[in-house]
C-alpha positions, 0 to 999 in steps of 0.5 A: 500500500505505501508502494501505491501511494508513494507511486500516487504522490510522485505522479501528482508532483509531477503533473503539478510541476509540469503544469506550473512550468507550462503556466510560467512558459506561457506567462514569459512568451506573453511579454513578446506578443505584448512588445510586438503588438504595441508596436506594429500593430498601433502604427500599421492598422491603427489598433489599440495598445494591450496589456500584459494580461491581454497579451497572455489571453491572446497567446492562449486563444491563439494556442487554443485556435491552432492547436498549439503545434507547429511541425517542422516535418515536410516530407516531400 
């Protein structure tokens, strides 16, 4: 039985530590859809500034929307 819940706890761990580094990637690559954004986009289609949050938001949708992959794989 301790087997099993040391096996359980390790699995839990693991997931919890996948998942906040997973929350902290998405968190540091908010900050170039930010950056980018408030600089082309205010000046080329006269659009509004974002936030930081609304950086993040819109690096999610977008991962959402193209399924997050990019594959690199051409077979020709």
């Amino acid at each position: 039985m301790n087997r099993f819940l040391d096996s359980c706890l390790t699995t839990i761990l693991g997931c919890l530590a996948a998942l906040l580094i997973g929350l902290a990637l998405s968190l540091v690559f908010a900050w170039p859809v930010q950056f980018l954004w408030n600089w082309l986009l205010p000046k080329l289609f006269n659009l509004p500034e974002i936030t930081f949050l609304q950086a993040w938001g819109l690096e999610i949708l977008c991962g959402m929307l193209l399924g997050g992959r990019i594959s690199y794989n051409h077979k020709h």
